[in-house]
mmCIF file of the N, C-alpha and C atoms, coordinates in Angstrom:
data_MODEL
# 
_entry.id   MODEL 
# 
loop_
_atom_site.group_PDB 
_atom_site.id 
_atom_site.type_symbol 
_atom_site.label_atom_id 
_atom_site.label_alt_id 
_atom_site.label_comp_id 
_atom_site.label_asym_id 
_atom_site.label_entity_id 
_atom_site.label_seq_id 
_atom_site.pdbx_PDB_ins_code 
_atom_site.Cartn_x 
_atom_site.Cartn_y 
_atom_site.Cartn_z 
_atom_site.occupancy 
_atom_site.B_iso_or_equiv 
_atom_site.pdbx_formal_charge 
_atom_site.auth_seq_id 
_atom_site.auth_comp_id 
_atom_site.auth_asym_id 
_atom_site.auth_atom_id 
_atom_site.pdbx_PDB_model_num 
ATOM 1   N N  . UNK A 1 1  ? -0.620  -2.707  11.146  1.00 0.00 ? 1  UNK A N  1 
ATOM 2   C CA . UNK A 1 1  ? -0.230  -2.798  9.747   1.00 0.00 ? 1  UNK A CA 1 
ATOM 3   C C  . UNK A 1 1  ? -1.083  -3.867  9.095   1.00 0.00 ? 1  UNK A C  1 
ATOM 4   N N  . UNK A 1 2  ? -1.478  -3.655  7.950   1.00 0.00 ? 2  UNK A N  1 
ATOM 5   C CA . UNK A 1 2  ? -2.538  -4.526  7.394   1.00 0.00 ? 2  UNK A CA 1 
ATOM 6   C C  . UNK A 1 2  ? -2.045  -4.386  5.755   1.00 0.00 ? 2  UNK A C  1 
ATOM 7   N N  . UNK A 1 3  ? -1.648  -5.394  4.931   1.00 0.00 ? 3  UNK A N  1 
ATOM 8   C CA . UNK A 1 3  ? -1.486  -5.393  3.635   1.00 0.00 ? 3  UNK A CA 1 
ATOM 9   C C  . UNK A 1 3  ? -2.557  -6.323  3.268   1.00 0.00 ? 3  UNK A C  1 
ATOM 10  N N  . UNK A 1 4  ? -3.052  -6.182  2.095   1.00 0.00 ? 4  UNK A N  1 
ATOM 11  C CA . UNK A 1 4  ? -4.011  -6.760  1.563   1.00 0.00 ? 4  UNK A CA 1 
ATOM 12  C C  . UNK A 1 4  ? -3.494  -6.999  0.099   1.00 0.00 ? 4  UNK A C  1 
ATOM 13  N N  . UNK A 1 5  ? -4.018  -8.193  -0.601  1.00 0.00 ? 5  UNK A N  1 
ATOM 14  C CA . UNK A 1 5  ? -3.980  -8.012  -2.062  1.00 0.00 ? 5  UNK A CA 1 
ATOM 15  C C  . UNK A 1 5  ? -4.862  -8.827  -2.429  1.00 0.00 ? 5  UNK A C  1 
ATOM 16  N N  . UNK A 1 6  ? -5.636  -8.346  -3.513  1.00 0.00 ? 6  UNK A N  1 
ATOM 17  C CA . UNK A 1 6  ? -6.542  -8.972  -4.150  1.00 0.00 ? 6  UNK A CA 1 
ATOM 18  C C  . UNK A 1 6  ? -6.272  -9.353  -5.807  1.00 0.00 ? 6  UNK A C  1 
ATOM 19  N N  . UNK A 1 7  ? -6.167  -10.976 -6.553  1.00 0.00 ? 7  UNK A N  1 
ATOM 20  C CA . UNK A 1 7  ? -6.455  -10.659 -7.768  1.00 0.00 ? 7  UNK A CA 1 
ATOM 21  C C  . UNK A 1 7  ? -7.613  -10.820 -8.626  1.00 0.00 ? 7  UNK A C  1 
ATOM 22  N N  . UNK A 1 8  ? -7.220  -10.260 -9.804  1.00 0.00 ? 8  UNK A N  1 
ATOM 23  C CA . UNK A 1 8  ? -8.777  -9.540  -10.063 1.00 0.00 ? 8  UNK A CA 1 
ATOM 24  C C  . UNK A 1 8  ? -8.569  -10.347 -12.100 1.00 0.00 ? 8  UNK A C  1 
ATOM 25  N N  . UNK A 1 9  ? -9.802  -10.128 -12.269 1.00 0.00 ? 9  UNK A N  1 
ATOM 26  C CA . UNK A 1 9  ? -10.145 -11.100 -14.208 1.00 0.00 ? 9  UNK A CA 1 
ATOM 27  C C  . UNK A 1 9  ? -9.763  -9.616  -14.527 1.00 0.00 ? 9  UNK A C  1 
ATOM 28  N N  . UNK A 1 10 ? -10.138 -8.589  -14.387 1.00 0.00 ? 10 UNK A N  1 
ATOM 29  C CA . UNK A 1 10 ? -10.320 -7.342  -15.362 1.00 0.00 ? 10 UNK A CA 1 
ATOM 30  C C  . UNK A 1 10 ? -9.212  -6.276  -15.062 1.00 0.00 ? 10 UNK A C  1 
ATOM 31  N N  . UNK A 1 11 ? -8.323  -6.412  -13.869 1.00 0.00 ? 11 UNK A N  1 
ATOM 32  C CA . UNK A 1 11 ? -7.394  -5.471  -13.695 1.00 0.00 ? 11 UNK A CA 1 
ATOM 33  C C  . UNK A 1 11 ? -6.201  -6.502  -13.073 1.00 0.00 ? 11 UNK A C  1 
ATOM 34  N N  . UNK A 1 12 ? -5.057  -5.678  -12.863 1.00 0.00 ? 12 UNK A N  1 
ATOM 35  C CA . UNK A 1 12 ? -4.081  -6.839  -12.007 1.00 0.00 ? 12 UNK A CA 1 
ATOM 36  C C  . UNK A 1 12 ? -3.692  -6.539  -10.918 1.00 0.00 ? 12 UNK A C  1 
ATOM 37  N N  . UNK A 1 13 ? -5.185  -6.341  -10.334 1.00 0.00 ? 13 UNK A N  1 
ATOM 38  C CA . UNK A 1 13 ? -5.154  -6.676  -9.092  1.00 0.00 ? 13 UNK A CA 1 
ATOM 39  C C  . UNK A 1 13 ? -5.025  -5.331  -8.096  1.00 0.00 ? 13 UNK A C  1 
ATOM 40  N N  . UNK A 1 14 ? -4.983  -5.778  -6.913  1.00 0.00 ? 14 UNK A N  1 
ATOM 41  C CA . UNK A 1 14 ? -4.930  -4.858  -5.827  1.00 0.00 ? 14 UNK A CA 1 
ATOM 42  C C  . UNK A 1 14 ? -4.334  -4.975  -5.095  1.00 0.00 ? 14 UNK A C  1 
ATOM 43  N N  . UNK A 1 15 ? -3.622  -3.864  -4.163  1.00 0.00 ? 15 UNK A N  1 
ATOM 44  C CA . UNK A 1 15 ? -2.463  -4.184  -3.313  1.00 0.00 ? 15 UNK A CA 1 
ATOM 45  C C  . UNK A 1 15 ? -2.738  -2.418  -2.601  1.00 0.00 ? 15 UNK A C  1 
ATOM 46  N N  . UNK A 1 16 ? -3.008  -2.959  -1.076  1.00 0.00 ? 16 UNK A N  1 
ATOM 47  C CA . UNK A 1 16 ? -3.550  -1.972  -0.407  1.00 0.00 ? 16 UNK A CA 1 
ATOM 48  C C  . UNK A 1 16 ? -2.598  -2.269  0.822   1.00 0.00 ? 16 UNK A C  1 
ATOM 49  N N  . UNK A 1 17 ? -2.209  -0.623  1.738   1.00 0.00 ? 17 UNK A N  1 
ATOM 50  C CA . UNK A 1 17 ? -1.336  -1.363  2.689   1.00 0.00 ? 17 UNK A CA 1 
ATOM 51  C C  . UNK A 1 17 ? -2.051  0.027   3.500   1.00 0.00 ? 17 UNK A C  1 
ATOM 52  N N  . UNK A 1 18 ? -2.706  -0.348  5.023   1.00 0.00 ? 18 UNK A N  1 
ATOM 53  C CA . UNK A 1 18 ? -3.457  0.756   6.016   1.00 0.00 ? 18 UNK A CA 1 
ATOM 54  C C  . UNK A 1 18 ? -2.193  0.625   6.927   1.00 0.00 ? 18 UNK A C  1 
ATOM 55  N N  . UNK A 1 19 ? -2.112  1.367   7.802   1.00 0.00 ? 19 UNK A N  1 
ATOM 56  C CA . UNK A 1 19 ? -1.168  1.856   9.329   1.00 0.00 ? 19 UNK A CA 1 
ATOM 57  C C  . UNK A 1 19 ? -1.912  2.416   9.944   1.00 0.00 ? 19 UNK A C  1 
ATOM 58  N N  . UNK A 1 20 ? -2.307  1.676   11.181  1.00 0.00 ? 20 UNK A N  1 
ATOM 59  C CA . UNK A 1 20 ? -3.395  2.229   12.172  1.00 0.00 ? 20 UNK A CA 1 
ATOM 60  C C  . UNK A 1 20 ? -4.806  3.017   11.821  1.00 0.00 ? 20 UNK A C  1 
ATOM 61  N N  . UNK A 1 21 ? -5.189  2.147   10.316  1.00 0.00 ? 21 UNK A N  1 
ATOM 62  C CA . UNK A 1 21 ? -6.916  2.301   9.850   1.00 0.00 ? 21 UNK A CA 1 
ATOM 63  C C  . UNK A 1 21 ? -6.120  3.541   8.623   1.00 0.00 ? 21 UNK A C  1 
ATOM 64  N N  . UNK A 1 22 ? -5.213  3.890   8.422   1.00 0.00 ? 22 UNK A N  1 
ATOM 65  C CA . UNK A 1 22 ? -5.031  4.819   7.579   1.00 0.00 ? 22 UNK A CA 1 
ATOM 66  C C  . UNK A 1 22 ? -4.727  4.193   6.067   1.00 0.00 ? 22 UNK A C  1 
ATOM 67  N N  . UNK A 1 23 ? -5.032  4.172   5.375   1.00 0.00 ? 23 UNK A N  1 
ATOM 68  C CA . UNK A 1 23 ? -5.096  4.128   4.262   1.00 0.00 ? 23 UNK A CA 1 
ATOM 69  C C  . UNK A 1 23 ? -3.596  4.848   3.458   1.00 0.00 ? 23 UNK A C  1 
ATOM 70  N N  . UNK A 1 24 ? -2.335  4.041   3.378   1.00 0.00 ? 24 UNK A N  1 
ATOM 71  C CA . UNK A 1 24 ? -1.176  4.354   3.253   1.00 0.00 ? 24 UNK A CA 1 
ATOM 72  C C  . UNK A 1 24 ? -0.620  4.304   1.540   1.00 0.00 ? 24 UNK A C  1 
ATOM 73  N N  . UNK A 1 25 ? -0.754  3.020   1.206   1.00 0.00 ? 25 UNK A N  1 
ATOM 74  C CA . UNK A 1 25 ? -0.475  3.117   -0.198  1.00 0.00 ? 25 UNK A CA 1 
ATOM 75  C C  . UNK A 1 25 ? -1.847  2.279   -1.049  1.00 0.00 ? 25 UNK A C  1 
ATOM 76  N N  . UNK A 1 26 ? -2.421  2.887   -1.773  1.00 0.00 ? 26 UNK A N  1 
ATOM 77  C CA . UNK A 1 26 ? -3.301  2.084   -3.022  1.00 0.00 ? 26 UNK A CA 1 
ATOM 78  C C  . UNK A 1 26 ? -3.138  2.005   -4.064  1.00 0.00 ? 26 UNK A C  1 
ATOM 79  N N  . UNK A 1 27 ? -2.581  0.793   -4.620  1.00 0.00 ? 27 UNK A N  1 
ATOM 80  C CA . UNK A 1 27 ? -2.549  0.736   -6.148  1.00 0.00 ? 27 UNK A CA 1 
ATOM 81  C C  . UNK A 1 27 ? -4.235  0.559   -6.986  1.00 0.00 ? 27 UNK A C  1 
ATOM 82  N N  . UNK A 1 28 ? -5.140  0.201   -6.352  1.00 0.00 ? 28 UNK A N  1 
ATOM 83  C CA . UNK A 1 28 ? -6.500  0.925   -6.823  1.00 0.00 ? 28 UNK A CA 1 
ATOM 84  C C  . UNK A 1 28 ? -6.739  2.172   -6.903  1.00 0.00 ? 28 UNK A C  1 
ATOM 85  N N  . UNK A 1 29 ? -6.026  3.073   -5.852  1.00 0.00 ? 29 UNK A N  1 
ATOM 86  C CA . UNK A 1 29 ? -6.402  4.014   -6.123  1.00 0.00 ? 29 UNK A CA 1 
ATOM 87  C C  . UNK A 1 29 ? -5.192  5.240   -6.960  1.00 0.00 ? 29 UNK A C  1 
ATOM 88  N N  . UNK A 1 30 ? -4.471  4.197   -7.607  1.00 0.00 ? 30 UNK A N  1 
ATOM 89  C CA . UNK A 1 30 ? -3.177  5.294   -8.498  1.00 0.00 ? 30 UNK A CA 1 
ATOM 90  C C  . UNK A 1 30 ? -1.500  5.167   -7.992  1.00 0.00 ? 30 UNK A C  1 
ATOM 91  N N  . UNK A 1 31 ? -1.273  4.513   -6.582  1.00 0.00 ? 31 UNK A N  1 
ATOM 92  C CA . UNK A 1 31 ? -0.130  4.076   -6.269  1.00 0.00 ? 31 UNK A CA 1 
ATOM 93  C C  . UNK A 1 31 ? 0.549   3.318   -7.009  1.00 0.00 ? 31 UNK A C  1 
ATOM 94  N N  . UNK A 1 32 ? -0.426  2.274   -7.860  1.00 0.00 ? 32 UNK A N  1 
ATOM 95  C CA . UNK A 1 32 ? 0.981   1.325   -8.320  1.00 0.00 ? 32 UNK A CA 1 
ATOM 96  C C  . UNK A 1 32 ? 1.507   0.035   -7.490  1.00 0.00 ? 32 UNK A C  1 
ATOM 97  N N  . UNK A 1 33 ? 1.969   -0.736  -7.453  1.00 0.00 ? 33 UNK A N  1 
ATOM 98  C CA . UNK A 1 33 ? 2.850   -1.584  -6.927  1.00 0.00 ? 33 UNK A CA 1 
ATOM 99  C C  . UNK A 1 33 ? 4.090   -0.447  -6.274  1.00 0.00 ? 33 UNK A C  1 
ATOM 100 N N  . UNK A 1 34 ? 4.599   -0.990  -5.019  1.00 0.00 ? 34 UNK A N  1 
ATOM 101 C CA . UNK A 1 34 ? 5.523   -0.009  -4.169  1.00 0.00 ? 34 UNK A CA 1 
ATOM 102 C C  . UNK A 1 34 ? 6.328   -1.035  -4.867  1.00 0.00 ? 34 UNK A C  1 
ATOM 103 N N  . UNK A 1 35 ? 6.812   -0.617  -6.093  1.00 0.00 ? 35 UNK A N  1 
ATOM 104 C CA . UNK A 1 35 ? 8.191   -0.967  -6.489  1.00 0.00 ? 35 UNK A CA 1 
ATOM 105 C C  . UNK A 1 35 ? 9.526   0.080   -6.302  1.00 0.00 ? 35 UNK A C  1 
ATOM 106 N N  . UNK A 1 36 ? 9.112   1.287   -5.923  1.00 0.00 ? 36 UNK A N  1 
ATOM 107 C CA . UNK A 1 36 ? 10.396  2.254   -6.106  1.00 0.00 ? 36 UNK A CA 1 
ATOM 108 C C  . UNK A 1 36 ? 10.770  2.786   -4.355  1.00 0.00 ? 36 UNK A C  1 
ATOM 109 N N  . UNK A 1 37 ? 12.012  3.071   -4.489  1.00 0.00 ? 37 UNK A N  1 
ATOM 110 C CA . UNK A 1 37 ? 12.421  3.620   -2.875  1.00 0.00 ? 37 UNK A CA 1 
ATOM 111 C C  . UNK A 1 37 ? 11.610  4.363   -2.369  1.00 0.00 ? 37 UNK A C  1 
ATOM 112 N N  . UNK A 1 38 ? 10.820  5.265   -3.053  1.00 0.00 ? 38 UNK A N  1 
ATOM 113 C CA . UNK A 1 38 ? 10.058  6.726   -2.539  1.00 0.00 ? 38 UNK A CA 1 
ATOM 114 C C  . UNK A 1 38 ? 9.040   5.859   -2.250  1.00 0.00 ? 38 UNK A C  1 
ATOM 115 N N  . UNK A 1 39 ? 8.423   4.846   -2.733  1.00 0.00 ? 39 UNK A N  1 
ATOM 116 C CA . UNK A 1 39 ? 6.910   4.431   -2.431  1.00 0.00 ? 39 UNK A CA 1 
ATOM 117 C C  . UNK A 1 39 ? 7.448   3.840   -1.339  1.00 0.00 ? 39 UNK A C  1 
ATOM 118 N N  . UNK A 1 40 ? 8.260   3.009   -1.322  1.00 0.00 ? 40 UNK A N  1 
ATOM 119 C CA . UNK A 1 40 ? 8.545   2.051   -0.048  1.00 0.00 ? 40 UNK A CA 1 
ATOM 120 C C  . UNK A 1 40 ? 8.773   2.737   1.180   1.00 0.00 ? 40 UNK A C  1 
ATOM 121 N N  . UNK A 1 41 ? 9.596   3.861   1.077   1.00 0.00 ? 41 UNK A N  1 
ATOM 122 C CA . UNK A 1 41 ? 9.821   5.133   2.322   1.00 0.00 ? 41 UNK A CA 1 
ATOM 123 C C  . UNK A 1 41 ? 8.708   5.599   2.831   1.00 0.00 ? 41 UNK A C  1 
ATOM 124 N N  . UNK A 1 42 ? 7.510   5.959   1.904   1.00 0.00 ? 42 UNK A N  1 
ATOM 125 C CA . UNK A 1 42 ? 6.177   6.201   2.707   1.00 0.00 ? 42 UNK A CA 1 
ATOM 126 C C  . UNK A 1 42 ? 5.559   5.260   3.436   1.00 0.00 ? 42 UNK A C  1 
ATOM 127 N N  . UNK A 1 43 ? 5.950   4.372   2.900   1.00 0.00 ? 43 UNK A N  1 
ATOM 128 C CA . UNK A 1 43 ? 5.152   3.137   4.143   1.00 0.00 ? 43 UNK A CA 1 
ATOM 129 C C  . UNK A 1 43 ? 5.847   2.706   5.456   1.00 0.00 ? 43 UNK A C  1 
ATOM 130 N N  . UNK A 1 44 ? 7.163   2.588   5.140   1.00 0.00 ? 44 UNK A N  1 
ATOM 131 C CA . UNK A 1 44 ? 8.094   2.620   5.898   1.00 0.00 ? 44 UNK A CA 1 
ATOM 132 C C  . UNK A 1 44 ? 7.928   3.837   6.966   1.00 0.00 ? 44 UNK A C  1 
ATOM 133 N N  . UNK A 1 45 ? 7.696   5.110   6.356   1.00 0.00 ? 45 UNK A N  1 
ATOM 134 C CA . UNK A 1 45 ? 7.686   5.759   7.353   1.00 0.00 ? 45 UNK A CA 1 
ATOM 135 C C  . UNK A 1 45 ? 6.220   5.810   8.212   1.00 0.00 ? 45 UNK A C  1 
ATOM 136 N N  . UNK A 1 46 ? 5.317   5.798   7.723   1.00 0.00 ? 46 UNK A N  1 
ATOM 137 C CA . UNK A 1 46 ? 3.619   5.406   8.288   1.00 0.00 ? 46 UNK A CA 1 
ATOM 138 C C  . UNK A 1 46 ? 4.422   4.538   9.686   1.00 0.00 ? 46 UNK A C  1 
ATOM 139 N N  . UNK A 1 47 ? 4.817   3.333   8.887   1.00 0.00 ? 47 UNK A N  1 
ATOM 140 C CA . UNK A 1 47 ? 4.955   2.126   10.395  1.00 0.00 ? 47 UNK A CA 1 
ATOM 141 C C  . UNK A 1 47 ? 5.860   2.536   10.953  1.00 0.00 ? 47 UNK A C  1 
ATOM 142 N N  . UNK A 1 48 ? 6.838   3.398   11.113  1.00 0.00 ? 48 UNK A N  1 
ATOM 143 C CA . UNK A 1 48 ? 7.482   3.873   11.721  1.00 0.00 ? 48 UNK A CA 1 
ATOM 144 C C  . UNK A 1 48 ? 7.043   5.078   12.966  1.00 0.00 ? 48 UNK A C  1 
ATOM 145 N N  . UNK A 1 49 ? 6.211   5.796   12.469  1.00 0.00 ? 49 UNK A N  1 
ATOM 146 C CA . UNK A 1 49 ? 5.340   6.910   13.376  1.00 0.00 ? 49 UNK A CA 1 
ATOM 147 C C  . UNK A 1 49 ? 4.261   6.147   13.853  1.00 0.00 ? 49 UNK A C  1 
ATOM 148 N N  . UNK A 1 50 ? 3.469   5.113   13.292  1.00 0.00 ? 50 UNK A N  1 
ATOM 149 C CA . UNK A 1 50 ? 2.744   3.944   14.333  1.00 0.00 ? 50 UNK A CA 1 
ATOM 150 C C  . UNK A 1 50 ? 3.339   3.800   15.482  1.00 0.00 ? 50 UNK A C  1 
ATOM 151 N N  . UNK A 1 51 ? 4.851   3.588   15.621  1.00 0.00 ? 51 UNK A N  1 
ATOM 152 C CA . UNK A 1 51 ? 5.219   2.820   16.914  1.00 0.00 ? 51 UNK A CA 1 
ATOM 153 C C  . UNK A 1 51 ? 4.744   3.333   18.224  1.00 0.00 ? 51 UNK A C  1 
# 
């Protein structure tokens, strides 16, 4: 599991979360901040099928 966040002058920022090199949630790339149950359940479930 690897979360990353970056902040940024021109956007607010980045918040990237991989599960075993996979590329799980990107708010660069249109995710958003995992503020809602459904976003949080996908990640949740990623690290969950990691085990």
């Amino acid at each position: 599991l690897d979360i990353t966040s970056e902040p940024t002058s021109d956007v607010t920022g980045f918040f990237e979360v991989t599960v075993d090199g996979k590329l799980v949630h990107s708010k660069k790339d249109g995710d958003g901040l995992p503020d809602t149950k459904e976003k949080m359940d996908k990640i949740v479930k990623a690290v969950e099928e990691a085990k």
